[in-house]
C-alpha positions in Angstrom: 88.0 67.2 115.4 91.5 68.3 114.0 91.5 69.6 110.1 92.6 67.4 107.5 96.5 67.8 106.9 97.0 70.4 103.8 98.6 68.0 100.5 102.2 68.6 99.6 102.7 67.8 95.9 105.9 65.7 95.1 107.3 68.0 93.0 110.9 67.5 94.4 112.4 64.6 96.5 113.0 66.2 99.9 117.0 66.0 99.8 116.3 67.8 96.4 114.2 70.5 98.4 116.6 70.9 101.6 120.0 71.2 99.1 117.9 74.3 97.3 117.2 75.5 100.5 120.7 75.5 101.3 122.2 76.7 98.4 119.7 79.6 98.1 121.4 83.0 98.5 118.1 85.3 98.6 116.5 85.2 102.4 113.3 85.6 101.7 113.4 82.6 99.2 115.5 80.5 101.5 112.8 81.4 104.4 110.2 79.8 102.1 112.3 76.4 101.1 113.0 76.5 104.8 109.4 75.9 105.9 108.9 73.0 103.2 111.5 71.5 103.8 110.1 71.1 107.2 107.1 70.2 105.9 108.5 67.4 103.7 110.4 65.8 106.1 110.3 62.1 105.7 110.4 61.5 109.7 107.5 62.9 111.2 107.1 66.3 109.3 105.3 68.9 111.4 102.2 70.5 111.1 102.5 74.5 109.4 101.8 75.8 112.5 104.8 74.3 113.9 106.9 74.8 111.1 105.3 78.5 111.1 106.5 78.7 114.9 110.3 77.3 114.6 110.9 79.6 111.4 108.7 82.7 112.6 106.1 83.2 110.5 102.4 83.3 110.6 100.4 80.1 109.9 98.6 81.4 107.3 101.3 82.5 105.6 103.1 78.9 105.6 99.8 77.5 104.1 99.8 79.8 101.8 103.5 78.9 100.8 101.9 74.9 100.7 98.8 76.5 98.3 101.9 78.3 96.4 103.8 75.0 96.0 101.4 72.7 95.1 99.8 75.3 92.3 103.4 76.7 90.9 106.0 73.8 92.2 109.5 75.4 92.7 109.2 78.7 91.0 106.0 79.4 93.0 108.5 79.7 96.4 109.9 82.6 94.0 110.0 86.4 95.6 106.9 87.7 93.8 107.7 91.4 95.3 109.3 93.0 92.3 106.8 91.8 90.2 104.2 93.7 91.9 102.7 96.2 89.6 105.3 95.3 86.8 107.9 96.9 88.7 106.7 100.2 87.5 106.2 103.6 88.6 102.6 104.7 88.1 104.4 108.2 86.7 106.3 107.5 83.4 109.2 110.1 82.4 106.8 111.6 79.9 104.0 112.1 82.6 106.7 113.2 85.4 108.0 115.7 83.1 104.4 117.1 82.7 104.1 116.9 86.5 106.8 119.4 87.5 106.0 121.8 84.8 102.5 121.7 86.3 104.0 122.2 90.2 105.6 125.5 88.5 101.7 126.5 88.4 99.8 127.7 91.9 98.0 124.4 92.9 93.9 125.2 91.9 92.9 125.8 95.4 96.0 128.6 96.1 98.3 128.2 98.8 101.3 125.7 98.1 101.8 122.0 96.9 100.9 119.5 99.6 101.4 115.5 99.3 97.4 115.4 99.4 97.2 117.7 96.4 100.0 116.1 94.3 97.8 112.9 94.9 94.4 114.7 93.6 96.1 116.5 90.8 97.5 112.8 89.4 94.2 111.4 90.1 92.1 114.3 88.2 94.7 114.7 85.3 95.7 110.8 84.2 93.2 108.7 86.5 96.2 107.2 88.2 95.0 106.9 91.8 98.3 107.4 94.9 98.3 108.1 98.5 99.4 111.1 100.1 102.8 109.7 101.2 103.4 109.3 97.1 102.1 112.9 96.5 104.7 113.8 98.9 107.6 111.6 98.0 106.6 113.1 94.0 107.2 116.1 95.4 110.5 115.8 97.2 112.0 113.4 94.7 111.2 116.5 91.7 113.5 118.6 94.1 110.4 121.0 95.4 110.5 122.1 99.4 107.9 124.1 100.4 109.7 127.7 100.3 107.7 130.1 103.2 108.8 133.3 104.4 109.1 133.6 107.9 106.1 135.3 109.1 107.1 139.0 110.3 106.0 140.3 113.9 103.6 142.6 113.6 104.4 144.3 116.8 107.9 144.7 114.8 109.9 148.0 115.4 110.4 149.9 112.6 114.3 150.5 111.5 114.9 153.4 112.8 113.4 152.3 116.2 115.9 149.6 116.5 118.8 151.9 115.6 117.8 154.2 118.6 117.3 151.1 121.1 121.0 150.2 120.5 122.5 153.7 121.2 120.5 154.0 124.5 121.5 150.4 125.5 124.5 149.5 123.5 125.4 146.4 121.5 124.9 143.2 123.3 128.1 142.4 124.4 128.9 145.4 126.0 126.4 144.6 128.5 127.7 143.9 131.9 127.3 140.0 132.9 124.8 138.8 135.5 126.8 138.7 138.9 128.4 135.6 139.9 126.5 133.6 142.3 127.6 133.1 145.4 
């Protein structure tokens, strides 16, 4: 037995819905008053699987659009990204501030500042809980690159070594080049 059809509230008149959907200039808005104005068509309107289909998106997600619709009307359609989390940077100016002068300090375990440790030292000083990408991205974005010395050789030859090995053999391009092949 197929699931009862999902209610569209009348919130707009469908030639009111497809003339926002064309004047729309934001795509992911205009995706969303593409599928319901699909779904509002007055001759045979498809189901939101369909409508899912022809625009390419999930099912779910055009239901959820429906759920959106009938709980918000036309301003639940709205691009609700930049309202995630206010908008807002966990790390305010004040607290960003305090974060760099605390990079300038060896991280509490020793060796150098990692994403993963940027992440733990927000989380332990202000609560404020990031992934390690963040932690990383904090780190960059401050200007800090990890700064390592190449690693010397120990099977290095001293200064004076070198200096001999070059009067025996000569500089480099005085050698005489492989012979040509034949």
């Amino acid at each position: 037995m197929a699931a009862p059809r999902l209610p569209i509230a009348p919130h707009l008149a469908h030639d009111e819905i497809a003339r926002r959907y064309r004047a729309c200039r934001d795509g992911l808005e205009k995706t969303h008053w593409q599928a319901l104005r699909l779904l509002t068509r007055p001759d045979s309107p498809p189901s939101p699987a369909r409508a899912a289909e022809v625009i390419g998106l999930s099912a779910g997600w055009v239901r959820a659009l429906v759920k959106r619709w009938n709980d918000g009307g036309p301003a639940g359609l709205a691009d609700r990204r930049a309202l995630t989390n206010g908008g807002q940077s966990k790390l305010t100016p004040e607290r960003r501030s305090e974060l760099l002068s605390g990079l300038g300090q060896p991280p509490p375990d020793g060796g150098l500042w990692t994403g993963p440790k940027v992440a733990a030292y927000a989380l332990t000083r202000w609560g404020i809980s990031v992934c390690k990408q963040t932690g990383w991205e904090r780190l960059r974005g401050l200007g800090l690159t990890p700064q390592v010395p190449r690693p010397k050789d120990p099977k290095a030859a001293t200064e004076e070594e070198r200096r001999a090995w070059k009067r025996r053999h000569g500089s480099v391009d005085c050698r005489a080049s492989p012979p040509a092949s034949r």
